[in-house]
N, C-alpha and C positions, 0 to 999 in steps of 0.2 A: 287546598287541604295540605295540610305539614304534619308532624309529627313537634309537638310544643312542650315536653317536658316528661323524663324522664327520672323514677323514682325507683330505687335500687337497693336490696335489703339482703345484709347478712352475706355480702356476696366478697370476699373474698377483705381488701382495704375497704369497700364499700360496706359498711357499716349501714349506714340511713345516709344514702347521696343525693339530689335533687340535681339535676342534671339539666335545664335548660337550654333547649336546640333552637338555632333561627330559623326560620324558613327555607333561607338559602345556605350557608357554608357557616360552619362552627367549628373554632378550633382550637385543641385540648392542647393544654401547655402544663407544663407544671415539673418540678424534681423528677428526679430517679425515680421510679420505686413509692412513688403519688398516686399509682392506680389508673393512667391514659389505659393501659393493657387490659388493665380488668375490664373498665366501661365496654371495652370494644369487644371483650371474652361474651361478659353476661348479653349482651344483645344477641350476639354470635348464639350463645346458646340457647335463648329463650326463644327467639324467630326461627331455629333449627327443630325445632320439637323434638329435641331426641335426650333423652335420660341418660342413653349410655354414656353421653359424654362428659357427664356428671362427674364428682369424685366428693372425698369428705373433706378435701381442702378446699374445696371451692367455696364450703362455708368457711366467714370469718373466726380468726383466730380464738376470739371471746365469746363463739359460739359450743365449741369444741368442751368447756368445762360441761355448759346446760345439758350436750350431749349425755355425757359421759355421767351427769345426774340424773339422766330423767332414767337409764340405764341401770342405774342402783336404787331405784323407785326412792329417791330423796325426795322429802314434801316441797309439793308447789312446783316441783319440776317441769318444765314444759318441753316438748323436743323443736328444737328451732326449723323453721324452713325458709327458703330461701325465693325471693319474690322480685318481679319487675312491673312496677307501673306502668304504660305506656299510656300516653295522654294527645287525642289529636285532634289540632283547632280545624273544625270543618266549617264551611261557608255556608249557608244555606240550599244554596243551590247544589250540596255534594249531600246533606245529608240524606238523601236515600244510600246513599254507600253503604253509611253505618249504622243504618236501623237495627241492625243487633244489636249494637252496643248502647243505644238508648234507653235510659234508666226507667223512664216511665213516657205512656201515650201524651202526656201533657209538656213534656219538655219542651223547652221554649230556649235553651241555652246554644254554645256554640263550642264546647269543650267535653270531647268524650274518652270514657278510657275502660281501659282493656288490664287487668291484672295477670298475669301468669307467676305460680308458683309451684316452686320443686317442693313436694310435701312426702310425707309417709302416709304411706294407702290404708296402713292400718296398723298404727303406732301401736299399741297391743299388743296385737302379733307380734310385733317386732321387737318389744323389749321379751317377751314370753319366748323367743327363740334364741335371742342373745343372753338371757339367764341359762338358760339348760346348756348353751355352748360353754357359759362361761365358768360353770360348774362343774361339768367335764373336766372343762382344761386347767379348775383349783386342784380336783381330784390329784391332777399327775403333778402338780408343785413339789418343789422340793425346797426346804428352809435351809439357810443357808447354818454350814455345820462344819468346826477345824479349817477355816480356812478355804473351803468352798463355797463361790458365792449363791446367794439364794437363786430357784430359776422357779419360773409362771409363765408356763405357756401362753398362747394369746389364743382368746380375746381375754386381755385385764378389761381393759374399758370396752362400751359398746364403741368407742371411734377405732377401737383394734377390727373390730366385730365387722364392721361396715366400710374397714378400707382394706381387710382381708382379702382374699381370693381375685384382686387382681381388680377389688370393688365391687364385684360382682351381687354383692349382698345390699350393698346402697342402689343398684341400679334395678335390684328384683323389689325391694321395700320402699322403693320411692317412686313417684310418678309427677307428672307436671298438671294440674289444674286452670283454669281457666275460670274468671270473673267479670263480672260488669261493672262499670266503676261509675258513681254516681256525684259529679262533682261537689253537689250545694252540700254534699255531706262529708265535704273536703275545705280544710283551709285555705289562705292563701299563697303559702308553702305545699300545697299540696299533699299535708298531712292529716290523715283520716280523722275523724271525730268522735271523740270517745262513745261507744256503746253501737257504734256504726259495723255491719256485717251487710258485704257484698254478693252479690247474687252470685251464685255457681252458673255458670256455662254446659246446659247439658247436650250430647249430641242427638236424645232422644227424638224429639222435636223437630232436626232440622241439623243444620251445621255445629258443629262443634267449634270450640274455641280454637285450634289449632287453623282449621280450617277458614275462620271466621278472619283472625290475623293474616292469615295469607295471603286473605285476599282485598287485603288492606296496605300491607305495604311488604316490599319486597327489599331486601336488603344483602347487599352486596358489600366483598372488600378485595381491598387490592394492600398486600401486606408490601412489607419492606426488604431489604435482602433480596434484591432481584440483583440477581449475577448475571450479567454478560460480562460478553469478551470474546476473542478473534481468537483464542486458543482451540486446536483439534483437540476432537476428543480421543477418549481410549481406548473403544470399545473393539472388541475383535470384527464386528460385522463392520466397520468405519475403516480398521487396517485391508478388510477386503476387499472395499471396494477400491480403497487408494490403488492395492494393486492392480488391481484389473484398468485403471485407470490409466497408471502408469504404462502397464505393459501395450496399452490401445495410444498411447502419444509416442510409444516407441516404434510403432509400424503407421505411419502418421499419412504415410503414401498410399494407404489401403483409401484412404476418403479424399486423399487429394486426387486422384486422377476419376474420382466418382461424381463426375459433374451434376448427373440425375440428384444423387443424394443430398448434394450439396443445397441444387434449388429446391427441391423438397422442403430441407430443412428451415430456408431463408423463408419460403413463402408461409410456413408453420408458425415461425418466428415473427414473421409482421401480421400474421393472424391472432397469436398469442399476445403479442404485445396490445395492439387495440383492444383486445378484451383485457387487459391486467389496466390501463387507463381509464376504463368505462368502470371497473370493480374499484377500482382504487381513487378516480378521480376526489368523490365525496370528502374520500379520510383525509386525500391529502391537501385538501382546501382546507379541512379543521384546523390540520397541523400548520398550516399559511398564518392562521389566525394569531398564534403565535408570536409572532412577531421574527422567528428564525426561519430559514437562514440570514433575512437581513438583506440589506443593498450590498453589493461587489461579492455573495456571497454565492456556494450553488445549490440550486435547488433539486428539489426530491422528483426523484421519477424514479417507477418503477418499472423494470423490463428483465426478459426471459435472455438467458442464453443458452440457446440450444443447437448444441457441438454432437458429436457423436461423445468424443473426450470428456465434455462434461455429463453429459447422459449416464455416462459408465462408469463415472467416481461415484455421482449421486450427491456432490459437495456444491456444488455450481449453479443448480437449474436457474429458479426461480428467484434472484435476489432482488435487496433495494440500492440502486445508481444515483449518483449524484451526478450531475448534467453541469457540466463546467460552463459551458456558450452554449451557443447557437449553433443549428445544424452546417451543418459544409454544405458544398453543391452538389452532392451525392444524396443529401437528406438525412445525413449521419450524424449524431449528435456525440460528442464526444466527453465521455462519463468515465467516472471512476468506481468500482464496487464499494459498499456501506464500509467496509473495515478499512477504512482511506480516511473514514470520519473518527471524532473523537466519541471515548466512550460518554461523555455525559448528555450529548446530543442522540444518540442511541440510548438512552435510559428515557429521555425526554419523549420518544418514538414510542415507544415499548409500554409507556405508563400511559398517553392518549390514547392510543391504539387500545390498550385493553378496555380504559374508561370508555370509547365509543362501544369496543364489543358486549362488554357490559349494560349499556346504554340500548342500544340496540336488541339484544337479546330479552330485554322490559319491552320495548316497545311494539316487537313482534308480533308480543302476545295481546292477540283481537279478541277474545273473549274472558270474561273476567279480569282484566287487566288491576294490577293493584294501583290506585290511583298517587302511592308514594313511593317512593325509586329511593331507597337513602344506601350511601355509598362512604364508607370508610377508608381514607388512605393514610396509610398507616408511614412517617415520617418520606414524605416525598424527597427530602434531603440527603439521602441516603446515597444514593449515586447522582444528587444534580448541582453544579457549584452554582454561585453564589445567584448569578444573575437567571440561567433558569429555573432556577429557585423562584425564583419573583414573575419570572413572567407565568411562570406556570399557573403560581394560586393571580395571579390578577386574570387568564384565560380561560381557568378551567369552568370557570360557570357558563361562559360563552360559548365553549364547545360542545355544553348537555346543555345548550337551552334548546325546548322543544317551541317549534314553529305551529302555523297557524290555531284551530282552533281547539284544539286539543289542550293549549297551553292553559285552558282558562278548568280545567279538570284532570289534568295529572303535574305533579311535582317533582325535582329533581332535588336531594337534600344532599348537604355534602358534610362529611365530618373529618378534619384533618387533625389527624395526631401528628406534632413537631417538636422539636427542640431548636428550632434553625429560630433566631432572633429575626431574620432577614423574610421570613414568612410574615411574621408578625409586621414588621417595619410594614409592610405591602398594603395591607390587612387592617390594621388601626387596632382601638380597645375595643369596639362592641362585639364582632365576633369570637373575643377569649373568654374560653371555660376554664378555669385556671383550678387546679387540682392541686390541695394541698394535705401536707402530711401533718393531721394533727400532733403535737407536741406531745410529752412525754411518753410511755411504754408502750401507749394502745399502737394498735397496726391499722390506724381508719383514717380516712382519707374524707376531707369537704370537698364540694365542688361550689366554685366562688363565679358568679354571672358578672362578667366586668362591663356588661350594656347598662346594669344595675349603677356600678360605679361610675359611668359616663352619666348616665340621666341624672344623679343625684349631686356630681362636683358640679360648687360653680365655676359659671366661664370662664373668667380669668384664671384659676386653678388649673380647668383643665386645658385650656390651650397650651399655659406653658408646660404642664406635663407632655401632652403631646408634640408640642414643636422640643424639647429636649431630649424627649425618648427618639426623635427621627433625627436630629444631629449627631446621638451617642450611637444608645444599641438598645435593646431588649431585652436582653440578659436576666434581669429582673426577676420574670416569671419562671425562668428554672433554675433556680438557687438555692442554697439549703440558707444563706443570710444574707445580710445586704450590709456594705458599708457603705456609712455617707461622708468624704472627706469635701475638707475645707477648700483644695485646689489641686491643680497639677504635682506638686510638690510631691502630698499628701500621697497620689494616686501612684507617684514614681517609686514611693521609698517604699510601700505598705508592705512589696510582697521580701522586702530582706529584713524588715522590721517584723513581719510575722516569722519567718522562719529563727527568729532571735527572740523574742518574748513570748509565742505561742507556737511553738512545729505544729502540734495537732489539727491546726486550722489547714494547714499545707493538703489536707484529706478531706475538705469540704471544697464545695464547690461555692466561692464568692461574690456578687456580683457588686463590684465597687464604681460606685456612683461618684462623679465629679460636681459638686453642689453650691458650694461656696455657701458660707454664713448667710448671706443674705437671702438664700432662697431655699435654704433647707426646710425650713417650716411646711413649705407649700409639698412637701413629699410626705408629711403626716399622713393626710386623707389618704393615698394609696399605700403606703405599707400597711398600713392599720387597716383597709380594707385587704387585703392580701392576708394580714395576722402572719408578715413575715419575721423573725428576728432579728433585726437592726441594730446596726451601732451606729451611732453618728461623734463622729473623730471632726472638731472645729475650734475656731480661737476663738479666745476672749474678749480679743478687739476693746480692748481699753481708750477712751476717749474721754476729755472733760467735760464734765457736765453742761447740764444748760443746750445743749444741742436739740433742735425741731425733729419732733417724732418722725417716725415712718410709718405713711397712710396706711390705716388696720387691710390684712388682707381678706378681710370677711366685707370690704366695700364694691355691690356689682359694679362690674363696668359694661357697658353694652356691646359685647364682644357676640357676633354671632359664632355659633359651631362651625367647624368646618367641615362643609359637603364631605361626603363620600368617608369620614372617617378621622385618625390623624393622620396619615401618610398620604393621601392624594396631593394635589400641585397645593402647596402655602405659598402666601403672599408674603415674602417676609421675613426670609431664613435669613439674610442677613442682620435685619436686623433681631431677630427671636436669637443667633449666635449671640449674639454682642450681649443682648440683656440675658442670659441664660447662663453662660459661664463669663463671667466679666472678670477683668484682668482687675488683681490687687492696686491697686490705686498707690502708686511708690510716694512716698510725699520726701520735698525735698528740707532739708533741717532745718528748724526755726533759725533765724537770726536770735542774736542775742537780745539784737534794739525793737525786734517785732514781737508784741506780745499775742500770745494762741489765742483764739477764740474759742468758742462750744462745738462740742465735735472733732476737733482736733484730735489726733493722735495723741496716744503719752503712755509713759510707763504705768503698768501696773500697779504699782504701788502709789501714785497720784493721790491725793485726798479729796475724797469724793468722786472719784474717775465713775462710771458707767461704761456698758459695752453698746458697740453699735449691734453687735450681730445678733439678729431678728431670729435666728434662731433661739436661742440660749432668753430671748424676750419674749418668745410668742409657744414655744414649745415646752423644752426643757430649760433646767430646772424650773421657769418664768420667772427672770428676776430680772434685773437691769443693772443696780448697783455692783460695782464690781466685789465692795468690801461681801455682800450678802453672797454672790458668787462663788468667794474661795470660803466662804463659810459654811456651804451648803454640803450636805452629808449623801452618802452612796446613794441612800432611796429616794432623796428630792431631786437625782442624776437618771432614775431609771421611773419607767414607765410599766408599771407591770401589767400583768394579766389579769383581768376581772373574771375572763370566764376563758374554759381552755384553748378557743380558737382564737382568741385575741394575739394580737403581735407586744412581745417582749421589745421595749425600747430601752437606748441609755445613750445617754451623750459623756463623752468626751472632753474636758479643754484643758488649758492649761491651769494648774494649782499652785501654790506654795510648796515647793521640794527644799531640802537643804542643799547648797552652795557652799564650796569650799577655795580659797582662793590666799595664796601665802599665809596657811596659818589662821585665814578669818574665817569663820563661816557665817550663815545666816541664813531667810528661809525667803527666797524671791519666785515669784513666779514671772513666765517669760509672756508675753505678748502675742504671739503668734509661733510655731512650728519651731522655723529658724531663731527666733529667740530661746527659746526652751531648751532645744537642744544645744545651742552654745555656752548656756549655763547650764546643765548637766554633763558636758562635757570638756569644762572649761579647760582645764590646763591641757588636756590634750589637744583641743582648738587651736590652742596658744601657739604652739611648735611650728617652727619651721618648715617642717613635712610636708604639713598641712595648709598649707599659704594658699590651695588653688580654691577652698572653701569661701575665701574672702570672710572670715571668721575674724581672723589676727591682728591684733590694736600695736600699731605702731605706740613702741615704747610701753607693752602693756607691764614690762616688769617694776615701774614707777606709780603703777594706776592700784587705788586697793579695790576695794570688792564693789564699791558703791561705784565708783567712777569708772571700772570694766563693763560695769551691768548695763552703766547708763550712753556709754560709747556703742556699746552693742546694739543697745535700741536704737539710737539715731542712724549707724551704718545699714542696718537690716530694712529699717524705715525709707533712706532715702532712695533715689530713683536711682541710682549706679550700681545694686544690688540688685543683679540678674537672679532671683531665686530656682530657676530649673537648671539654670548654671549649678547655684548650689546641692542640689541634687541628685546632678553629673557626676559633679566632681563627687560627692560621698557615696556615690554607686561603686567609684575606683579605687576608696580605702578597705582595708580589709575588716569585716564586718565585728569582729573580735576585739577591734581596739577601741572603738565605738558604742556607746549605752542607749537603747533606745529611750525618748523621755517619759517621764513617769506616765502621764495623762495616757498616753496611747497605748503604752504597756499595759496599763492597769486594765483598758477598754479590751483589748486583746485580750488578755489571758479571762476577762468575763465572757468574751463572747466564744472562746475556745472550750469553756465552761456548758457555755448552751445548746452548743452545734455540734462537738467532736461526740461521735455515735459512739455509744456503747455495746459493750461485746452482745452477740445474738444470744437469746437466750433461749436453753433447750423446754419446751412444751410437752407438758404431759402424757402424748401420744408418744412420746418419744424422739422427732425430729426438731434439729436448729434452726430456727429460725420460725418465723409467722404461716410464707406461706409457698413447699417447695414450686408451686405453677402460677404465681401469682401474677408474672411479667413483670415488666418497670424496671428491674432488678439490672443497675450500670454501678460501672465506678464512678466516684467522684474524681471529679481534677482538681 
């Protein structure tokens, strides 16, 4: 029995959320400010059954007007309340658990659900009390008169009304409710069906709804901002005992010459210690599982030091040791105290240790035990680097798996909130719940099931997505947009090209994709399932005609999935590297007496040229001719939005700019990056300065405009053009004297357009922004 789906209303960015949990670990990734916080608030508040902890911003922003109407008795007004689905796949053999929650004696299904909602106990009343306050407080208005502004006391709106007195007034007018929830009378979104009205939960009868949840699943969290450190503290009872401490190491010969004492203390102390290894053995077998301390490294023990001195600090007793070797010939094992260790291995301590006491403290409970355990941790990244990063989410199911038969009738659920890419690497795509911030003014937030987009990419699609996401990064899913460039080049220069064609972008958070033309296409299906905003920055790759297609990527190949996820052991990283980012293919210059074949390389301007790059063929614009490529207009470049959760696309390449060159001009488009930018940058290239660019044509001031272009293309083309060289080197000029070229400019300042946030805007209640307790709330980088 699990907990299989979660549906979340009016609650804060959650708007209408659907929230899909797996059985075992799920984990919520998404922007800033995408609502991970909220999901984890609304559970929090809904399994707490407690009203007070309610507020008026807990409801979503674009609830706040219907308030504030139903308060002015406007027709059709309704007062909003705020609701969570809770939906649990039970087995046959558990459902007596949930006989309450069973829609009718004939049920035959295997999905039950439980509604809870923060409602007004008697809306009525409550607008009848927020009139008479609010009339009151017209009474004492004063209009504004010479220069004195107008003043209205509060409550103006009923959201004045109800978040007055400290809330007080929402927490006495509102109350939480409880419902049965009857699937068939649900869609397969889990969206109710018109005319459909669920049963009230009453406690007359028997258990009430609160009660009814309870004992159903039990829900636990373990937040972030967990501070340690070896720092004393400052409290005066801590300076007193230091003293008394002190002043008992200063007369040190009172316990030395007290031999009684001493054996006393010893025999205490190997009394103690055996019980601290019999209490402690369990945990610290868990913490073995781990994979740390590792070979040549030392391991955990725990033991008492009991001194008279440490007795009378009170700083000392009871620590945890790390055990260097093996005992001596005395039986002495020779250890260090825990603050000898680094702090991320201590965070690492601190966060199993709780998840067992946690774990343990479910399991204790022998009667009525709730048969789901679901456990929030809230960015485990926080204090752990990179590597126990990973071993952590790959061990922590292993150290709450419950043993013998019990395992087959209670559940252990886990829900990690991250931003650590390196979680995800661990992890694969089926357990991402990827939480995104709907597009334009609204403040609501989808939640996107990426096990959905694993079951429905084909194979070939999704392996390489997978084998390239685990050679790059993750990044991906917590981004405000995505760039997709052409190569290395592209990736090197983007971030002095954006601080020169778009600053604003400098304030979002990027995640630039290395893709290369030939395999950009296949990134379609997950942006667009994502509905992230994309650029894709790529060349035109001009070639002569007559050249053999490229096999359609809609052909299955019989690739099976791979076990365990994309991150477990692949067969193949080298070669998935090689086909994944493939190096530019440098070609070396036609001879004069060799005539080019189809396919071939060649200037832009060619007649009848074609592009090879499968992107620009199978995505955007979709054209292949090149002539039809520099003809094509801003909106056969972009991809827009059919409906508001779709992803905004636009490609990039190179166009026809003007060229100026002694006096000629004309209108050339460049081939690739490095072409583009030598002819938007010509004469500056030219100079001597500049020579480490390998830009500069011997004897270019003989050459006119046609025979510069065409020199460039063949130097840029051949194989002695190191391009990350050039790169280098233009990372070293100063960024002022330099133009970036049109194509990417243009791409930039659109997509600085779509992403750079707009100032907060003030809400009728009177505060900035959506929502002041909303969580999520970071900077961008």
């Amino acid at each position: 029995m699990h907990i299989k789906t979660l549906r979340i209303r009016n609650f804060r960015r959650l708007k209408d959320a659907c929230i899909d949990l797996a059985s075992d670990i799920s984990i919520f990734v998404g922007a800033n400010n995408s609502g991970k916080t909220s999901a984890t608030h609304a559970l929090q508040l809904f399994t707490a059954a407690s009203r007070e902890r309610f507020s008026i911003h807990d409801f979503s922003s674009d609830c706040w007007d219907s308030i504030d109407g139903f308060g002015a008795s406007l027709p059709g007004a309704v007062l909003p309340t705020i609701s969570m689905d809770i939906w649990f796949e039970v087995e046959p053999g558990n459902l007596h658990r949930v006989a309450d929650l069973l829609p009718n004696l004939s049920f035959t299904g295997s999905t039950v659900g439980i509604r809870v909602e923060f409602a007004a106990t008697d809306d009525t009343t409550l607008r009848q009390e927020y009139q008479a306050a609010h009339a009151a407080a017209a009474a004492n208005a004063r209009p504004a008169a010479d220069g004195v502004p107008a003043y209205h006391p509060s409550p103006r709106t009923l959201c004045d009304y109800l978040r007055d007195e400290g809330g007080a007034r929402l927490r006495k007018g509102f109350d939480l409710r409880y419902y049965v929830l009857d699937k068939a009378r649900f869609d397969s979104e889990f969206r109710e069906l018109p005319g459909y009205v669920p049963r009230l939960i009453s406690s007359d009868n028997g258990r009430g709804g609160m009660e009814i949840l309870a004992g159903l699943v039990k829900v636990d969290f373990l937040h972030a901002q967990r501070h340690l450190s070896d720092s004393p503290g400052g409290t005066r009872s801590e300076e007193l005992s230091r003293v008394l401490g002190r002043f008992y190491q200063r007369n040190l010969e009172q316990r030395a010459e007290d031999f009684d004492a001493q054996r006393a203390l010893a025999d205490s102390e190997t009394m103690l210690n055996d019980h601290l290894g019999r209490v402690f053995g369990p945990t610290l077998d868990r913490l073995s599982q781990l994979g740390y301390p590792g070979l040549g490294n030392p391991r955990l023990l725990i033991k008492t030091a009991l001194n008279p001195a440490a007795i009378m600090s009170s700083q000392d007793g009871t620590r945890v040791h790390y055990a260097l070797g093996e005992a001596d010939q005395h039986g002495v094992l020779p250890t260090l105290p825990d603050r000898y260790n680094g702090l991320g291995f201590k965070n690492l301590i601190y966060m199993v240790v709780e998840l067992l006491d946690l774990h343990a403290r479910w399991m204790e409970v022998e009667e009525s035990r709730p048969p789901v355990h679901l456990v929030f941790i809230e960015e485990p990244e926080a204090h752990l680097h990179v590597q126990l990063q990973q071993v952590f989410v790959r061990k922590v199911l292993d150290i709450l798996k419950i043993e013998g038969p019990e395992a087959a009738h209670y559940t252990s659920q886990l829900v990690v909130s991250t931003h650590s890419s390196h979680i995800l690497y661990e992890r694969g795509f089926r357990p991402i719940r990827y939480f995104r911030r709907m597009p334009g003014g609204s403040q609501t937030s989808q939640v996107l099931n990426l096990s959905v987009f694993y079951r429905d990419t084909k194979p070939k699609t999704r392996l390489f997505l997978e084998r390239y996401l685990k050679l790059t990064h993750c990044d991906l899913f917590f981004a405000d947009a995505a760039v997709l460039v052409e190569g290395n080049v592209e990736r090197l220069l983007l971030p002095a090209m954006i601080a020169k064609a778009a600053p604003g972008l400098q304030a979002a958070y990027l995640s630039v994709l290395e893709i290369g033309g030939a395999f950009g296409h296949r990134f379609r299906r997950l942006v667009e399932f994502l509905g992230i905003t994309t650029l894709v920055i790529t060349d035109i790759d001009s070639v002569l005609p007559g050249a053999a297609p490229e096999p359609e990527d809609e052909v299955e190949e019989d690739i099976a999935p791979v076990a365990g996820g994309m991150f477990n052991d692949l067969i193949g990283d080298v070669e998935a590297a090689e086909e994944v980012v493939p190096e530019a293919a440098e070609e070396e210059p036609e001879d004069d007496d060799d005539k080019p074949g189809p396919g071939t390389a060649c200037i832009v301007g060619h007649p009848g040229a074609v592009t090879s790059n499968q992107t620009l063929i199978k995505w955007l614009p979709g054209k292949t001719l090149i002539a039809d490529l520099l003809a094509a207009d801003a909106e056969e470049c972009v991809q827009a939005r059919g409906a508001p959760h779709d992803a905004l696309i636009r490609v990039s390449y190179q166009t026809a700019v003007e060229v100026s060159w002694k006096g000629e001009v004309a209108l050339i488009a460049g081939r690739t990056l490095e072409e583009a930018f030598a002819l938007e940058n010509l004469v500056w290239s030219q100079d001597k300065a500049r020579k480490s660019l390998r830009l500069k044509m011997n004897g270019a001031s003989n050459l006119d405009l046609a025979a510069i272009s065409e020199r460039l293309n063949k130097r840029i083309a051949a194989s002695g053009f190191r391009k990350t060289d050039f790169a280098l080197s233009l990372l070293e000029q100063d960024p002022k004297e330099w133009k970036v070229p049109t194509y990417i400019a243009e791409g930039l300042r659109w997509l600085e357009s779509e992403v750079t946030p707009a100032p907060p805007a003030v809400d009728n209640v009177g505060n900035a922004g959506p929502e002041p307790n909303a969580g999520d709330v970071g900077i961008l980088v």
